[in-house]
C-alpha positions as CSV (number, residue, x, y, z in Angstrom):
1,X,155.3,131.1,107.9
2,X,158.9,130.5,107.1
3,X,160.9,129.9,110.9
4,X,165.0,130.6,110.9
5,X,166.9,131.1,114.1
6,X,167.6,134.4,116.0
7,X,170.8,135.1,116.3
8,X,170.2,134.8,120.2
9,X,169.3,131.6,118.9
10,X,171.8,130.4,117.4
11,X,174.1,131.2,120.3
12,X,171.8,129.1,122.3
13,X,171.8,126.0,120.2
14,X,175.7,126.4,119.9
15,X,176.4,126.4,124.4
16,X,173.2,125.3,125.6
17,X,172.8,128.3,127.7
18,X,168.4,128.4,127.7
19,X,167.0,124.5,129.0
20,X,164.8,123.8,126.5
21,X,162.8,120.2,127.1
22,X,163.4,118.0,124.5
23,X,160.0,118.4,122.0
24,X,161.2,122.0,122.3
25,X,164.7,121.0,121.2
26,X,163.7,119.0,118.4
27,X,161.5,121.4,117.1
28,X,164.4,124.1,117.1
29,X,167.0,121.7,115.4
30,X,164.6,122.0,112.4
31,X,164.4,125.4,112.1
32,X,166.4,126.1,109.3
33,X,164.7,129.1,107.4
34,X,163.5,127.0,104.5
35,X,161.1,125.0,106.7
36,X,157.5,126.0,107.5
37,X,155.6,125.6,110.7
38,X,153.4,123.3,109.3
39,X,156.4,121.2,107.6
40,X,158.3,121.2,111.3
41,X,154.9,120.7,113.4
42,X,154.4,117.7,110.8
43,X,158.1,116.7,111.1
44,X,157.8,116.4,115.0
45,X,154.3,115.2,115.5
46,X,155.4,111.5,116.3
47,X,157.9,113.3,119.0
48,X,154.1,115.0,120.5
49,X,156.1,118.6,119.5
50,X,152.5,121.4,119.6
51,X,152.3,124.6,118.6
52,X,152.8,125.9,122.0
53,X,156.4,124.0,122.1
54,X,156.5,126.9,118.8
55,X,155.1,129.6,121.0
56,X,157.8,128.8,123.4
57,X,160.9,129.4,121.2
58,X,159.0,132.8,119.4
59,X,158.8,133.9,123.5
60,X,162.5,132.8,124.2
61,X,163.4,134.9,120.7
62,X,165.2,131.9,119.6
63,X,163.0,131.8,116.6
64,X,161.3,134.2,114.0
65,X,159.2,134.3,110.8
66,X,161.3,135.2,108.0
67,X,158.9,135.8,105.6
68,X,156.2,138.1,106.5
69,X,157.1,140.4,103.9
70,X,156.9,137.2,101.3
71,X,153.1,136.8,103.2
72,X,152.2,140.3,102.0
73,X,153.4,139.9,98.4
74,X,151.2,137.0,98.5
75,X,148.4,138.4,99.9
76,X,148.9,141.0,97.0
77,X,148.9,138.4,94.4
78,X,146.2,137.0,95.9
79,X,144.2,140.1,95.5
80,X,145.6,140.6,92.0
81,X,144.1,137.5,90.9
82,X,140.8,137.9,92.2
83,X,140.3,141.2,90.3
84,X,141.6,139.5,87.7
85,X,138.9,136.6,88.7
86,X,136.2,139.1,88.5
87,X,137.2,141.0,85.7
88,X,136.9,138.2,83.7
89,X,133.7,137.2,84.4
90,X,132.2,140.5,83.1
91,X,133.7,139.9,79.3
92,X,131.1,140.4,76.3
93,X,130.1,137.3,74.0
94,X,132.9,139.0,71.5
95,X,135.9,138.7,74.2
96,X,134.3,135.4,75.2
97,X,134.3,134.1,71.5
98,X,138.0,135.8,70.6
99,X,138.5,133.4,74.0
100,X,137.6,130.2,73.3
101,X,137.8,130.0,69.5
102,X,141.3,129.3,69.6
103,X,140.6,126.5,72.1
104,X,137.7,124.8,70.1
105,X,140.1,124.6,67.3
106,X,142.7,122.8,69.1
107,X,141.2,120.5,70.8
108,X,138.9,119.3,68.0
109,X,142.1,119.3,65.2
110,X,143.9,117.2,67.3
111,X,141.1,114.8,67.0
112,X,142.0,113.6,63.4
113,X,139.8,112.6,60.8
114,X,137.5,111.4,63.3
115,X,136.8,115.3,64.2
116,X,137.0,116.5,60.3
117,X,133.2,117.1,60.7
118,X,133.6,118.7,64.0
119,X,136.4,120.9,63.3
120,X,134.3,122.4,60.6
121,X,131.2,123.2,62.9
122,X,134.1,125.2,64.7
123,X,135.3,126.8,61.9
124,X,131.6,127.5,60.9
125,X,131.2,129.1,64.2
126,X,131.0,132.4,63.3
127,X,130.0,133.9,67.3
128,X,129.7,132.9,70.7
129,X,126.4,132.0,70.4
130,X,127.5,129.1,68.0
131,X,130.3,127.9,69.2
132,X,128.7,127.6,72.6
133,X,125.7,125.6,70.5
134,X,129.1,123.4,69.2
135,X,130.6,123.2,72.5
136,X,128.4,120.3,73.9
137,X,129.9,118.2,70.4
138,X,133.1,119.0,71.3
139,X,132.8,118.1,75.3
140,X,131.9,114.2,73.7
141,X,134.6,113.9,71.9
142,X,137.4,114.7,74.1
143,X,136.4,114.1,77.3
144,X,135.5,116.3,80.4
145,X,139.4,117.2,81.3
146,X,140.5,118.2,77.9
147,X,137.0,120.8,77.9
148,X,137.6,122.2,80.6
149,X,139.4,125.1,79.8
150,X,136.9,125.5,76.7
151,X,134.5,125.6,79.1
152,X,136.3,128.3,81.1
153,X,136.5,130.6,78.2
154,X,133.0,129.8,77.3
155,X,131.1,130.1,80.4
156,X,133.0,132.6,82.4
157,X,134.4,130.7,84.9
C-alpha cells in the first residue's frame, strides 16, 4: 500500500490547522507517495509510530492509498502466474524434453573437456526418459545451483 497526502492534507501540513501528536506527525512528514506503510511504520518504529497513529491520518483524510488499482494489476499477475504455474506442471515427457534439452546442453558444454563425455550422453539423449537417466551426471558436475533450472524443466516444478 503506497500512502501520498490528501489534498486536505497537504493544506494541513502547510498551516498546522488539525493537532496531530508528534508519532502522528512524523509518520505524515514521510508520506510522500513513493513510500509504503511498511517502509514508513519501519522508518518510525524507534519514534514508537503504530499502525493506529496510520489509522489516525486515513480517519483525519490526510492520507490515502494510491495504489489500489496497482494492487489489482498485481493480484492479476499473481493469478496469471499461477495458471501459468499449473499449466506447466501438466506438460508431456515431449514438451518436458524440448524443455530441458536446451539446458542440459549448456550447462554441461560449458564444463570443457572435463564434460566432453557428458556432453555426449546429452547429445545421445534422444527423450525425456534419457536425459532424466543423464540428469543425476550432470547435477555432480555443476553443482546443485547451476541444476536447478534443469531440474525445473525436468521434474515439473
Amino acid at each position: 500500500m503506497l500512502l501520498a497526502k490528501t489534498e486536505s492534507g497537504l493544506k494541513v501540513m502547510k498551516d498546522r490547522s488539525v493537532a496531530l501528536s508528534p508519532k502522528q506527525r512524523a509518520a505524515f512528514i514521510l508520506v510522500d507517495g513513493q513510500r509504503s506503510l511498511d517502509n514508513i511504520l519501519a522508518a518510525t518504529a524507534a519514534m514508537g509510530v503504530t499502525r493506529a497513529d496510520i489509522d489516525v491520518l486515513f480517519q483525519l483524510g490526510l492520507i490515502a492509498d494510491v495504489a489500489p488499482e496497482k494492487s489489482r494489476v498485481e493480484q492479476a499477475q499473481q493469478q496469471a502466474a499461477a495458471q501459468a504455474v499449473a499449466q506447466h506442471k501438466q506438460r508431456t515427457p515431449q514438451e518436458r524434453y524440448a524443455e530441458a534439452y536446451p539446458i542440459a546442453t549448456r550447462l554441461t558444454s560449458a564444463l570443457g573437456l572435463r564434460g566432453f563425455r557428458l556432453n555426449l550422453a546429452v547429445e545421445g539423449a534422444t527423450n525425456y526418459e534419457e536425459l532424466l537417466a543423464v540428469a543425476p551426471r550432470i547435477l555432480e558436475a555443476v553443482g546443485a545451483e547451476k541444476f536447478r533450472p534443469l531440474d525445473n524443466a525436468l521434474n515439473d516444478r
